[in-house]
mmCIF file as gemmi writes it, N, C-alpha and C atoms, coordinates in Angstrom:
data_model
loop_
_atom_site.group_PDB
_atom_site.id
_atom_site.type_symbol
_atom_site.label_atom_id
_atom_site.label_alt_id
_atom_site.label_comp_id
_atom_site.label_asym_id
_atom_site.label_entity_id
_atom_site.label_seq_id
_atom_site.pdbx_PDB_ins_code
_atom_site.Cartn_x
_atom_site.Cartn_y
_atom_site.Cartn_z
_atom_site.occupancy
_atom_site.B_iso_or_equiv
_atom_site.pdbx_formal_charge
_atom_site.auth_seq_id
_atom_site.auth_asym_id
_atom_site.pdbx_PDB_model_num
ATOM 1 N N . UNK Axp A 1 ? -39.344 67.292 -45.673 1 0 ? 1 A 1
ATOM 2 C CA . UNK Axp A 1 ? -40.375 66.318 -45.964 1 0 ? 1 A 1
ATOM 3 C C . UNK Axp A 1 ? -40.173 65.094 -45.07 1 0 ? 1 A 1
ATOM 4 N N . UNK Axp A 2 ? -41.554 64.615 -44.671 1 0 ? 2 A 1
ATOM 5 C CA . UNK Axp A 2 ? -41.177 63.274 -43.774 1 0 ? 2 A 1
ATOM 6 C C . UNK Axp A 2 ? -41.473 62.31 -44.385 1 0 ? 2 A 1
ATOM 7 N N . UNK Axp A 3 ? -40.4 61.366 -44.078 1 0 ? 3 A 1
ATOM 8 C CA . UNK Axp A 3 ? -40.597 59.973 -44.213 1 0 ? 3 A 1
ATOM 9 C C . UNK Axp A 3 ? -41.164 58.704 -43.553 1 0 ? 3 A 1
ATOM 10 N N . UNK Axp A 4 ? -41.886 58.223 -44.177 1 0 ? 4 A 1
ATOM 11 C CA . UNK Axp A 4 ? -42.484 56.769 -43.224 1 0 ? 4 A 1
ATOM 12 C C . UNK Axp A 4 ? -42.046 56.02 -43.162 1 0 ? 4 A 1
ATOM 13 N N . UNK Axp A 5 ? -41.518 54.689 -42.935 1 0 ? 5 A 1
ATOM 14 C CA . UNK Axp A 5 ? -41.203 53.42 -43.398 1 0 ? 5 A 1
ATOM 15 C C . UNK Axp A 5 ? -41.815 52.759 -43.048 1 0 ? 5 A 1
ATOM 16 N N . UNK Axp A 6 ? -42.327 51.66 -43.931 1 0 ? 6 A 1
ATOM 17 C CA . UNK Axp A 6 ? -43.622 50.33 -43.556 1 0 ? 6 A 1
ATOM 18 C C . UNK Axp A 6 ? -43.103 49.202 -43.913 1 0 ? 6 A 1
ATOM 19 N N . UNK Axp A 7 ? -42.58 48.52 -42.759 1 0 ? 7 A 1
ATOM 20 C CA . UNK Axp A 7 ? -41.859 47.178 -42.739 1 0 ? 7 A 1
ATOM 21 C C . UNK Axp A 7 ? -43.471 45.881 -42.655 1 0 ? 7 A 1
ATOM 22 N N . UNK Axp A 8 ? -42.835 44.746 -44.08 1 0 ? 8 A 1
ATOM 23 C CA . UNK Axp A 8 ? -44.299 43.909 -43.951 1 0 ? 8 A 1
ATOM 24 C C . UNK Axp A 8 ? -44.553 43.226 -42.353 1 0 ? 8 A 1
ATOM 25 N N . UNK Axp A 9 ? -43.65 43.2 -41.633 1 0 ? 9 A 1
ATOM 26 C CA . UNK Axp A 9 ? -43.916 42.488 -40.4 1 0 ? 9 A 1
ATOM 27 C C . UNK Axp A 9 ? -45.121 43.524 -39.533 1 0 ? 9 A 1
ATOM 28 N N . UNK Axp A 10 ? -45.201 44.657 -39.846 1 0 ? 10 A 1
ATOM 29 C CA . UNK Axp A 10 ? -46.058 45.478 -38.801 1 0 ? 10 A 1
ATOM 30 C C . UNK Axp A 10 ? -47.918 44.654 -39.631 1 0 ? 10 A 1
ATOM 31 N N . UNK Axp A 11 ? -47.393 44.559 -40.375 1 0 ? 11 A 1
ATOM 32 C CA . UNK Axp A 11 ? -48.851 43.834 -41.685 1 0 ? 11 A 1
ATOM 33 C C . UNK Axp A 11 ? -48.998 42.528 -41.199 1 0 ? 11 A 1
ATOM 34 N N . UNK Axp A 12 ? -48.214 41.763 -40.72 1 0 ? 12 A 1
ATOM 35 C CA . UNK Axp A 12 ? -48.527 40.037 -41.251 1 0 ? 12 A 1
ATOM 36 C C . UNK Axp A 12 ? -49.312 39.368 -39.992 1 0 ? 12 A 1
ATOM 37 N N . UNK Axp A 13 ? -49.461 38.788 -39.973 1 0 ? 13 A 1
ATOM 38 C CA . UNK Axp A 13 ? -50.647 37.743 -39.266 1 0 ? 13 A 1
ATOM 39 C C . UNK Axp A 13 ? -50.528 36.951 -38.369 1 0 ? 13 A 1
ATOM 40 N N . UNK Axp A 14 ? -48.939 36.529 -38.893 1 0 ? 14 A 1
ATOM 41 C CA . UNK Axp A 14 ? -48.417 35.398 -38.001 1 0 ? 14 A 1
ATOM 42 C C . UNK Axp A 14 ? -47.252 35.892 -37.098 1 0 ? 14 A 1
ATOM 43 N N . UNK Axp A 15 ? -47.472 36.893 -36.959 1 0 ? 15 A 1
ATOM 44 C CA . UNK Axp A 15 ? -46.658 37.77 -36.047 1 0 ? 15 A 1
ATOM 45 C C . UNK Axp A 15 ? -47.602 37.968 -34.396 1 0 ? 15 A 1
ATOM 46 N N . UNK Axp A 16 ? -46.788 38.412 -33.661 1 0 ? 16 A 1
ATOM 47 C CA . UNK Axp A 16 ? -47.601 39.145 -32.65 1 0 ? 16 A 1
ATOM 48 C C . UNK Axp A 16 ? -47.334 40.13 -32.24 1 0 ? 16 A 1
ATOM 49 N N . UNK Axp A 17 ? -48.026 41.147 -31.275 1 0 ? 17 A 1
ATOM 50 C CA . UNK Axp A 17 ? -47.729 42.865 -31.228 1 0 ? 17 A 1
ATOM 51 C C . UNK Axp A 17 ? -46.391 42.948 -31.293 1 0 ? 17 A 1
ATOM 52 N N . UNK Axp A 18 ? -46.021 41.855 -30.065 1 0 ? 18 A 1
ATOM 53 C CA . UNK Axp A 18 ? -44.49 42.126 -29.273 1 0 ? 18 A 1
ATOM 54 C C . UNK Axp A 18 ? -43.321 41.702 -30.643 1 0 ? 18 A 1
ATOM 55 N N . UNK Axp A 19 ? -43.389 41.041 -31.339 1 0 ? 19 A 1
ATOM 56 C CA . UNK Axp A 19 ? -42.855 40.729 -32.49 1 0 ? 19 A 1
ATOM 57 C C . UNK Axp A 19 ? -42.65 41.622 -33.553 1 0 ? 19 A 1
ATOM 58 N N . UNK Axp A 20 ? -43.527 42.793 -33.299 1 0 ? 20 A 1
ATOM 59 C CA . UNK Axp A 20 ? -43.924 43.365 -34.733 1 0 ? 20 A 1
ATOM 60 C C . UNK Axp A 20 ? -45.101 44.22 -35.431 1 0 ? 20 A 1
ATOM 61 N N . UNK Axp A 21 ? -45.857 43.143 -35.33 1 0 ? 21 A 1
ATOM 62 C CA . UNK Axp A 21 ? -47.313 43.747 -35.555 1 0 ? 21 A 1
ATOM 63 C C . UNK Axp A 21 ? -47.907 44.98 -35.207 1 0 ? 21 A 1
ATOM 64 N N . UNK Axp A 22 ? -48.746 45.77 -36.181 1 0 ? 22 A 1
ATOM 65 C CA . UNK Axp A 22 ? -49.074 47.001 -35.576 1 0 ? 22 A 1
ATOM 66 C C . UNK Axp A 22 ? -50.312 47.357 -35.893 1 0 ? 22 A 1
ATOM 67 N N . UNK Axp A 23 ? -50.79 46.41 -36.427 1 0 ? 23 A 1
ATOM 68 C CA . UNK Axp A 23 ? -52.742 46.541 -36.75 1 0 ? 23 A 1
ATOM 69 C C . UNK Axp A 23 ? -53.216 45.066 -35.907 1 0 ? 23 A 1
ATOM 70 N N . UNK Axp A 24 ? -54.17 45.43 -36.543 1 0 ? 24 A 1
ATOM 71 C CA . UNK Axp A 24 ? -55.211 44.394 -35.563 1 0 ? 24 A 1
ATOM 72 C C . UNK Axp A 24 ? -55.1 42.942 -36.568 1 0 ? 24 A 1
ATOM 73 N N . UNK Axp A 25 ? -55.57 41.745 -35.729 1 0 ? 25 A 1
ATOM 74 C CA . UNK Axp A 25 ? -55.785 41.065 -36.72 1 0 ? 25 A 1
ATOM 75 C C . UNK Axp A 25 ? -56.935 41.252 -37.49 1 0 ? 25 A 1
ATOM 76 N N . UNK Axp A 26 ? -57.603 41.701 -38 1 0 ? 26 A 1
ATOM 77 C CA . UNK Axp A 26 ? -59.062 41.963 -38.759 1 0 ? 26 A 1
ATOM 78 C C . UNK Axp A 26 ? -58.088 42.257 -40.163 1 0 ? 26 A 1
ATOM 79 N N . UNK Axp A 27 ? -57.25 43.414 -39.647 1 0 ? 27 A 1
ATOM 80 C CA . UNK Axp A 27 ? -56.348 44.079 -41.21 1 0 ? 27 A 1
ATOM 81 C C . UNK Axp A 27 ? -54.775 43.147 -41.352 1 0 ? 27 A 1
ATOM 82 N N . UNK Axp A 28 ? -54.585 42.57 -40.5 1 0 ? 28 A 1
ATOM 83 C CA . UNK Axp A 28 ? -53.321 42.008 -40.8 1 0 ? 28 A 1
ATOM 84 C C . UNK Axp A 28 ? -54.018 40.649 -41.838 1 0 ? 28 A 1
ATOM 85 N N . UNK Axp A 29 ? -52.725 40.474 -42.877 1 0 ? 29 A 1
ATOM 86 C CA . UNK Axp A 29 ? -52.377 39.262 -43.905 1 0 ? 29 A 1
ATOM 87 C C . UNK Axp A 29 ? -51.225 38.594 -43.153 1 0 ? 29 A 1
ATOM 88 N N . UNK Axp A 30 ? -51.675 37.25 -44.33 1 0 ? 30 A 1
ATOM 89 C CA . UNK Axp A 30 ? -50.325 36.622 -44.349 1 0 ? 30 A 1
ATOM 90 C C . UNK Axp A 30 ? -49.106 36.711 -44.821 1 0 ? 30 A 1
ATOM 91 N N . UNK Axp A 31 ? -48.164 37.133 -44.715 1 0 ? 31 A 1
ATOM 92 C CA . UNK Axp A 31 ? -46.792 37.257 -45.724 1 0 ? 31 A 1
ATOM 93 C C . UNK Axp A 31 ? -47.267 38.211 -46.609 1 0 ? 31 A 1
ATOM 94 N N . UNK Axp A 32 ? -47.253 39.145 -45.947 1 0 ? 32 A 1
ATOM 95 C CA . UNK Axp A 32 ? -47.317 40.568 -47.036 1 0 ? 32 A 1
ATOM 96 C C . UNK Axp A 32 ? -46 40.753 -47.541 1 0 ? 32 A 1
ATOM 97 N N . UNK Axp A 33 ? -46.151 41.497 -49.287 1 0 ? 33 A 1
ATOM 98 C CA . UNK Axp A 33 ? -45.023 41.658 -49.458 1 0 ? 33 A 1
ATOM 99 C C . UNK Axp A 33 ? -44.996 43.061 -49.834 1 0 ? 33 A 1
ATOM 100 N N . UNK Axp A 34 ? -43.615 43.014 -49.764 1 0 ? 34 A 1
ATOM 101 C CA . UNK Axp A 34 ? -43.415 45.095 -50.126 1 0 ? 34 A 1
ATOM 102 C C . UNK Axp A 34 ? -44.406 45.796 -51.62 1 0 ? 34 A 1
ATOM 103 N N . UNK Axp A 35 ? -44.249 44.44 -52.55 1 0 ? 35 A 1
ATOM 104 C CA . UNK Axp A 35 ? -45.1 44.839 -53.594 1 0 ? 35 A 1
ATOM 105 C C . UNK Axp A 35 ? -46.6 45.412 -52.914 1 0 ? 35 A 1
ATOM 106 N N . UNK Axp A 36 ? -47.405 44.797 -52.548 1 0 ? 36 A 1
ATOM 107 C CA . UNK Axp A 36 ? -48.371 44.857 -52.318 1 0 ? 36 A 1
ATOM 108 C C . UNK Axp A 36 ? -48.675 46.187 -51.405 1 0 ? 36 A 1
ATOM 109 N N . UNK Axp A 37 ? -47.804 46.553 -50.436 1 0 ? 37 A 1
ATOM 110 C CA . UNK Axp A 37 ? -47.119 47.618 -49.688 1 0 ? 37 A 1
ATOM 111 C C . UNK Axp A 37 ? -47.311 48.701 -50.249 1 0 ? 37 A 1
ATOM 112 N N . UNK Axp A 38 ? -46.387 48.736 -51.486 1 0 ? 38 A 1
ATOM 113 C CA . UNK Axp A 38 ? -45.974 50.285 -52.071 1 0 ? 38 A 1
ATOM 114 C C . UNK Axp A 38 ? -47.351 50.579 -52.839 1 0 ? 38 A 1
ATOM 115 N N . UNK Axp A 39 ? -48.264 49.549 -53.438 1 0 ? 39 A 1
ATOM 116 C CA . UNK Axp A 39 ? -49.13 49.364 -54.061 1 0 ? 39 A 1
ATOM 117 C C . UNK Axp A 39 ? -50.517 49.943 -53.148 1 0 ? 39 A 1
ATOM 118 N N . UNK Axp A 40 ? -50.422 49.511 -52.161 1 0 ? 40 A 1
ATOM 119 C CA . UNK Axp A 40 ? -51.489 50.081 -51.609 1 0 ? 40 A 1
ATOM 120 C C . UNK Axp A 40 ? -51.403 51.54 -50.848 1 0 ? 40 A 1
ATOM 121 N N . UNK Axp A 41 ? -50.008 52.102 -50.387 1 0 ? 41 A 1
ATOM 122 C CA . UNK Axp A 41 ? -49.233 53.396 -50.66 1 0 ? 41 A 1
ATOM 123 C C . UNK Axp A 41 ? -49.795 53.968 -51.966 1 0 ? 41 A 1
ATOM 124 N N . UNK Axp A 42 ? -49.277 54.206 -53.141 1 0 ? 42 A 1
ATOM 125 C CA . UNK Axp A 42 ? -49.859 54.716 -54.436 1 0 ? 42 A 1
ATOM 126 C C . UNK Axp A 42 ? -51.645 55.071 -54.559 1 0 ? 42 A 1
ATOM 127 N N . UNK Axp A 43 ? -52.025 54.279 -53.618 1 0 ? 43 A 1
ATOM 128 C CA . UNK Axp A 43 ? -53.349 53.892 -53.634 1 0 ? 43 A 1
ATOM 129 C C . UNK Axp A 43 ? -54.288 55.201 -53.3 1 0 ? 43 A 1
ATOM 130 N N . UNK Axp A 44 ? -53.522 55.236 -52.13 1 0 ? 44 A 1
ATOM 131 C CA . UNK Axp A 44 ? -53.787 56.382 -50.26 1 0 ? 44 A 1
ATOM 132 C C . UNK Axp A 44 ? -53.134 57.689 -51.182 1 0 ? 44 A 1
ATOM 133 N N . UNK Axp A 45 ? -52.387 57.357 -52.012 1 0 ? 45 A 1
ATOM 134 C CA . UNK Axp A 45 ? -51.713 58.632 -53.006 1 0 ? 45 A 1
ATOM 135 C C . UNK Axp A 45 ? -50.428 59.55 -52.421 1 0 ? 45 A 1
ATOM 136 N N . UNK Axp A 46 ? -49.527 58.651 -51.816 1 0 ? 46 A 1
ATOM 137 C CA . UNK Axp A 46 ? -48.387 58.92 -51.708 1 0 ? 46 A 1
ATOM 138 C C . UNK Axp A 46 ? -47.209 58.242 -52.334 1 0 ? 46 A 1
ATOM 139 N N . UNK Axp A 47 ? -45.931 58.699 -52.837 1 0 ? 47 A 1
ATOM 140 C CA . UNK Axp A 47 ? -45.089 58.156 -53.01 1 0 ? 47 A 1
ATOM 141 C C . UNK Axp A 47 ? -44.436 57.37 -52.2 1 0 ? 47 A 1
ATOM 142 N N . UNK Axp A 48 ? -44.124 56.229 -52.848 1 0 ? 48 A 1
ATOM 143 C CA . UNK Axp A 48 ? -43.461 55.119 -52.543 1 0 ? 48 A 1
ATOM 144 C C . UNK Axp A 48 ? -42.107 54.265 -53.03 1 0 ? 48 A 1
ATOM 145 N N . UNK Axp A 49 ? -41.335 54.184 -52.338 1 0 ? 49 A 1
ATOM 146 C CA . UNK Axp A 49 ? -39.787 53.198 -52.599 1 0 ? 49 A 1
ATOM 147 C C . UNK Axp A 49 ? -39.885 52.383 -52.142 1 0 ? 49 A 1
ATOM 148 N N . UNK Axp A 50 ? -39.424 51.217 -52.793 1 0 ? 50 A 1
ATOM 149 C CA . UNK Axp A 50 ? -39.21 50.125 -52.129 1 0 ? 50 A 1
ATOM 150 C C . UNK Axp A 50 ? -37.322 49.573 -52.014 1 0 ? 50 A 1
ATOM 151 N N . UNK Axp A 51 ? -37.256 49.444 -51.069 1 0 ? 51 A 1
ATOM 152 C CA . UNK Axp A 51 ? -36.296 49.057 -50.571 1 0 ? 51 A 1
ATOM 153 C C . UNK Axp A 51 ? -35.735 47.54 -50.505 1 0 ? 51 A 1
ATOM 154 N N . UNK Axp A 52 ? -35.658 46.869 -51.387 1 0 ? 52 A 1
ATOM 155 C CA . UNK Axp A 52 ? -35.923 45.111 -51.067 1 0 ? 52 A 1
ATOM 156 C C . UNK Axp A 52 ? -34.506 44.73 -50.346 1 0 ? 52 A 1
ATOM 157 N N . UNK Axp A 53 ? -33.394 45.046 -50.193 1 0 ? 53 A 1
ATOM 158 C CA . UNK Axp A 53 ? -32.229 44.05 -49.097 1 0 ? 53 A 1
ATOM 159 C C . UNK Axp A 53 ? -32.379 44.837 -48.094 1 0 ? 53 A 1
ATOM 160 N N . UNK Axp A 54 ? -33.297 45.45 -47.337 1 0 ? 54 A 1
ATOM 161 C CA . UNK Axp A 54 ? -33.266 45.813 -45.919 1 0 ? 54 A 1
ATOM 162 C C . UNK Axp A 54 ? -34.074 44.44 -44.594 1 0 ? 54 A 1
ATOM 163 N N . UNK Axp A 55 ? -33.882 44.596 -44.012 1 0 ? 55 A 1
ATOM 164 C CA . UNK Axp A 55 ? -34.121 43.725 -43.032 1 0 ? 55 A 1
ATOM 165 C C . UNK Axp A 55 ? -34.739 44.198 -41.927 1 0 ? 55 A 1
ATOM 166 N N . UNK Axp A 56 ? -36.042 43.697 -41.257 1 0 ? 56 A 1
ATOM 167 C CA . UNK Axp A 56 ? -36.436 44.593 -39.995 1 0 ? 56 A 1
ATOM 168 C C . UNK Axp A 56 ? -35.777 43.978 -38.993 1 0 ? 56 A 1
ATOM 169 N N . UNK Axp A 57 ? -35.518 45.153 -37.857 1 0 ? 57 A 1
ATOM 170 C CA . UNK Axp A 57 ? -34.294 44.868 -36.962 1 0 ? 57 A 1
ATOM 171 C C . UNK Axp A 57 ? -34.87 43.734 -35.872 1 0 ? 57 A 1
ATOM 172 N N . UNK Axp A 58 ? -35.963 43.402 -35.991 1 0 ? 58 A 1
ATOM 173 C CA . UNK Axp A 58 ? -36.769 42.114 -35.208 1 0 ? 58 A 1
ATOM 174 C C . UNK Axp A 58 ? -36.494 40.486 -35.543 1 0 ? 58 A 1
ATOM 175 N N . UNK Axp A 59 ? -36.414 41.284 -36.998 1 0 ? 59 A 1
ATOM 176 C CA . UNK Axp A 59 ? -36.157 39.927 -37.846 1 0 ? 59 A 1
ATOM 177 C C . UNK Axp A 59 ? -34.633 39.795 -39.015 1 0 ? 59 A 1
ATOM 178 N N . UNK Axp A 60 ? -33.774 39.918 -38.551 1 0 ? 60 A 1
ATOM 179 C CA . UNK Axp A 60 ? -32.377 40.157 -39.356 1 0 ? 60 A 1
ATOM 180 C C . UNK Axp A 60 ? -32.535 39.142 -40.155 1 0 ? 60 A 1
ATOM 181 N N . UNK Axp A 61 ? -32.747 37.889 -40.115 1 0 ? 61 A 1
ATOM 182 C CA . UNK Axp A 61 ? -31.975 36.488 -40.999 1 0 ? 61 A 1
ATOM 183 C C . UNK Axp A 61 ? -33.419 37.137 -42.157 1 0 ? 61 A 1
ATOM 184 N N . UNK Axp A 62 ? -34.465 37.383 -41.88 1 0 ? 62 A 1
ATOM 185 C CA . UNK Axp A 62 ? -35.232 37.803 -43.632 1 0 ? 62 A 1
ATOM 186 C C . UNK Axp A 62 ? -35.271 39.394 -43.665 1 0 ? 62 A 1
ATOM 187 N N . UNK Axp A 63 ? -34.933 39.344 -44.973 1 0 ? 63 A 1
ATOM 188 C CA . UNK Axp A 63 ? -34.61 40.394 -45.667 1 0 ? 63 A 1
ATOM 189 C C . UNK Axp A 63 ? -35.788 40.406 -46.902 1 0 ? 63 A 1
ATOM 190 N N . UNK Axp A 64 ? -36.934 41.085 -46.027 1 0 ? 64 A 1
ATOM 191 C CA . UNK Axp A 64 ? -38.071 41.021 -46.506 1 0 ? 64 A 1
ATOM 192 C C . UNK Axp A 64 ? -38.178 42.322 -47.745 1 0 ? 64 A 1
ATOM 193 N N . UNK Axp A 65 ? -37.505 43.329 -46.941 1 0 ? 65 A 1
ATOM 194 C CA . UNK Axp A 65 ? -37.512 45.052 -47.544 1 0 ? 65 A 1
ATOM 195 C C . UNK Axp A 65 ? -38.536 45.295 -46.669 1 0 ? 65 A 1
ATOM 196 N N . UNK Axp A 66 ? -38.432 46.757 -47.249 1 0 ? 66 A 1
ATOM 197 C CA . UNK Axp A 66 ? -39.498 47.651 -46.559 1 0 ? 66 A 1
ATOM 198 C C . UNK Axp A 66 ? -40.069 48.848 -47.557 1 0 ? 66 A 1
ATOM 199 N N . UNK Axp A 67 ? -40.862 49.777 -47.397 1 0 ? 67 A 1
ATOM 200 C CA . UNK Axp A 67 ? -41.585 50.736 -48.219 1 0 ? 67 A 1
ATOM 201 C C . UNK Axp A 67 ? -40.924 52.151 -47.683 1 0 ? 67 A 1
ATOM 202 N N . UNK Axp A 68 ? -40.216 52.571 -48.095 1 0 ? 68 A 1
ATOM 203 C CA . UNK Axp A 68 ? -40.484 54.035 -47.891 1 0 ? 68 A 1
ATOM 204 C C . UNK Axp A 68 ? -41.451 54.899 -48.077 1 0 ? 68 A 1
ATOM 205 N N . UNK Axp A 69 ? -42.396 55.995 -47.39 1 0 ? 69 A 1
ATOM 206 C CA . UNK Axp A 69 ? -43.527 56.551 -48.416 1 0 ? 69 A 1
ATOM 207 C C . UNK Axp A 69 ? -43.152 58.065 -47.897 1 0 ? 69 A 1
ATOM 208 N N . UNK Axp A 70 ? -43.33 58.525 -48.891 1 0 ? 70 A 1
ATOM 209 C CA . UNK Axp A 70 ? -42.917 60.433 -48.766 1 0 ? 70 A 1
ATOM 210 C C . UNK Axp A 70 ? -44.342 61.213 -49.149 1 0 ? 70 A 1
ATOM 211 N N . UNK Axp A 71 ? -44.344 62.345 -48.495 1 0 ? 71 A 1
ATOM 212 C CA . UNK Axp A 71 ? -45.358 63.377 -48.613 1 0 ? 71 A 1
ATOM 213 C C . UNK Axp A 71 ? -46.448 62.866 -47.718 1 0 ? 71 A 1
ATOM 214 N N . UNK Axp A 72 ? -46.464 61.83 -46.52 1 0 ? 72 A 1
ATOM 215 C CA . UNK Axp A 72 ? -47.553 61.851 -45.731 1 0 ? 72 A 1
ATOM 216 C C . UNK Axp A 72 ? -47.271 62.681 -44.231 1 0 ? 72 A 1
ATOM 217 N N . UNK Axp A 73 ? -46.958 64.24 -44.825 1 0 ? 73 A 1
ATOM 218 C CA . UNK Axp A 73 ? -46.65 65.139 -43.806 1 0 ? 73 A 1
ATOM 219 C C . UNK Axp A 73 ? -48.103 65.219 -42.669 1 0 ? 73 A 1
ATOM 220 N N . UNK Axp A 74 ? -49.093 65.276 -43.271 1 0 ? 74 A 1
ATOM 221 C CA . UNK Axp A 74 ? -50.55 65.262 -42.829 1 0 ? 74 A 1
ATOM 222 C C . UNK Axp A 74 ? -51.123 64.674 -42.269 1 0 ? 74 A 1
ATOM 223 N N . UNK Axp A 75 ? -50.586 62.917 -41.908 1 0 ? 75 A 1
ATOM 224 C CA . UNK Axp A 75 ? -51.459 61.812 -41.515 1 0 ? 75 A 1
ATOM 225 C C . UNK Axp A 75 ? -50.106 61.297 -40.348 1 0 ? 75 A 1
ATOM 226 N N . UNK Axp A 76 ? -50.63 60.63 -39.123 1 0 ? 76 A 1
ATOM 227 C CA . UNK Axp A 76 ? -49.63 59.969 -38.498 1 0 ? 76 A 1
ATOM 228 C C . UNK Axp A 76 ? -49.242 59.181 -39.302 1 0 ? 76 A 1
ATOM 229 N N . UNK Axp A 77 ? -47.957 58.457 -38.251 1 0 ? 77 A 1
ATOM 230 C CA . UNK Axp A 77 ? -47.895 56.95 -38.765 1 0 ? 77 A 1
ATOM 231 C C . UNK Axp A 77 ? -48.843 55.694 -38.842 1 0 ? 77 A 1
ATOM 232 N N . UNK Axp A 78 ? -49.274 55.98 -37.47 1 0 ? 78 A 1
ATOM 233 C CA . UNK Axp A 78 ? -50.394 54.617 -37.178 1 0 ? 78 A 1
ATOM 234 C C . UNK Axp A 78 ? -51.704 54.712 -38.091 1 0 ? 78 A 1
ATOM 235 N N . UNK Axp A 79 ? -51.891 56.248 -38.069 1 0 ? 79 A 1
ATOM 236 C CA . UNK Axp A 79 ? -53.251 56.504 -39.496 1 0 ? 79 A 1
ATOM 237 C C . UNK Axp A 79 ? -52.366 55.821 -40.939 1 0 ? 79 A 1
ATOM 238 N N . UNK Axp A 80 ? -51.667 56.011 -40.961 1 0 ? 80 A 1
ATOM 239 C CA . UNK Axp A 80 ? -50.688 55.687 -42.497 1 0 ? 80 A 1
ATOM 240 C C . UNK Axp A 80 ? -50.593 53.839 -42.673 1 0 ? 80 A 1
ATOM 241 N N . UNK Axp A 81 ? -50.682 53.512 -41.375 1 0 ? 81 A 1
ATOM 242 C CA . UNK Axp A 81 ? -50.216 51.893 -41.338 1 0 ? 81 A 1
ATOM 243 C C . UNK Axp A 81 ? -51.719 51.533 -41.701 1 0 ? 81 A 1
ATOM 244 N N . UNK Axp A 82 ? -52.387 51.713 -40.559 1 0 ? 82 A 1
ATOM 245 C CA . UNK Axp A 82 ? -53.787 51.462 -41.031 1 0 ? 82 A 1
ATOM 246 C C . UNK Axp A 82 ? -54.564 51.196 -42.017 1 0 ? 82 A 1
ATOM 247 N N . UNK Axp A 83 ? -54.056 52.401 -42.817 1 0 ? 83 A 1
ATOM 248 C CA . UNK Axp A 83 ? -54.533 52.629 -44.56 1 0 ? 83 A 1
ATOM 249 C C . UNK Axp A 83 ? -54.349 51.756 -44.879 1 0 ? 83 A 1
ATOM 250 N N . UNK Axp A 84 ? -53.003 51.364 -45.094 1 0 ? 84 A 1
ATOM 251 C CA . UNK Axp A 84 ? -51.887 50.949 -45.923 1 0 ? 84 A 1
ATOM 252 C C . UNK Axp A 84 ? -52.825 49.509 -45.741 1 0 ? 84 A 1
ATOM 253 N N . UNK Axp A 85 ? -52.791 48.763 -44.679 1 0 ? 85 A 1
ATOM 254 C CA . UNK Axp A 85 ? -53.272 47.906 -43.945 1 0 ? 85 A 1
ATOM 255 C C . UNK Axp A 85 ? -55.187 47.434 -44.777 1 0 ? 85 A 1
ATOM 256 N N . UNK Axp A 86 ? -55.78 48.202 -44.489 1 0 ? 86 A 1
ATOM 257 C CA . UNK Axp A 86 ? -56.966 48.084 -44.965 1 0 ? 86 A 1
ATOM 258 C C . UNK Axp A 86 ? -56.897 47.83 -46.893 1 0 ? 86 A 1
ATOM 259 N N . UNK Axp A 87 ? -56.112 48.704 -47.137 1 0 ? 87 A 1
ATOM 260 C CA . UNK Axp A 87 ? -55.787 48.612 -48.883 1 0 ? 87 A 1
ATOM 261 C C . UNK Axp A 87 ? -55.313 46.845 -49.274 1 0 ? 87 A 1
ATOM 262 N N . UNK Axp A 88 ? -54.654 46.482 -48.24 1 0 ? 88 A 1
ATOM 263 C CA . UNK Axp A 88 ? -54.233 45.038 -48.936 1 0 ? 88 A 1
ATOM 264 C C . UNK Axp A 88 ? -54.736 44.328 -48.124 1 0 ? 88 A 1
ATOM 265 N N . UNK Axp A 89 ? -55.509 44.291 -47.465 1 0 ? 89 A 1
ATOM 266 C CA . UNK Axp A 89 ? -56.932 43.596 -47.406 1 0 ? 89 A 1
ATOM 267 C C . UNK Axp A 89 ? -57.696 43.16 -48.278 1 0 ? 89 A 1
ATOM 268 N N . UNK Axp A 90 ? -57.867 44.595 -48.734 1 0 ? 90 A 1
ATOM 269 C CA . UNK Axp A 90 ? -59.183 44.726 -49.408 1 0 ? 90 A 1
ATOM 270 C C . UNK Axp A 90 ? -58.427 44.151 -51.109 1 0 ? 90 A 1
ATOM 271 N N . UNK Axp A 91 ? -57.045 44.002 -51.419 1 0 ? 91 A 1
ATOM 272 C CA . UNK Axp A 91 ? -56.331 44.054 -52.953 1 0 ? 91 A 1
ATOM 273 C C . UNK Axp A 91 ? -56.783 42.175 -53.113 1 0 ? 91 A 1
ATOM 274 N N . UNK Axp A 92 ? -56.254 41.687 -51.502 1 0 ? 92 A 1
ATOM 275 C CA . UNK Axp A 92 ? -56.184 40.071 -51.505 1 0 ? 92 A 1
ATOM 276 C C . UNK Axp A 92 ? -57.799 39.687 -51.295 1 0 ? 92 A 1
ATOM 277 N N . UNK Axp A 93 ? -58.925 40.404 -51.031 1 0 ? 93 A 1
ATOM 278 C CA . UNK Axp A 93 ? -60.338 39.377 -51.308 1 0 ? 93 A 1
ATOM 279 C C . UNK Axp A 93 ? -60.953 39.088 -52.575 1 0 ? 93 A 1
């Protein structure tokens, strides 16, 4: 089974590509958090972990966490971020 991992920095706003980011700004937020993450994961209807003392390797000093999501054997990653992406968009209007 494959695993994803969705760190909030590929989500946030105030990031830039080279930093992190991996959607557009249209779908990126501000300070996404893993809650909102695994939440919009569950959503798309995959399982989700959250991981909260991990750290993305861009950003060591915050220890934001990250999402694990299992069973998205079917969809890339970048289709998976996307989702994920559009879901907490659409959770925060």
């Amino acid at each position: 089974m494959v695993e994803n991992v969705i760190w909030p920095a590929y989500l946030d706003a105030t990031l830039s590509r080279s930093e992190g980011r991996r959607v557009s700004q249209d779908l990126a937020v501000e300070e996404p958090t893993v809650d909102e993450i695994a939440k919009a994961v569950q959503q798309i209807g995959y399982d989700a972990t959250i991981e909260r003392d991990k750290a993305y390797s861009r950003e060591p000093w915050a220890q934001r966490g990250r999402v694990v999501v299992r069973g998205a054997d079917d969809s890339t990653k970048n289709d998976l971020i996307q989702a994920v992406a559009a879901y907490v968009v659409a959770m925060r209007e």
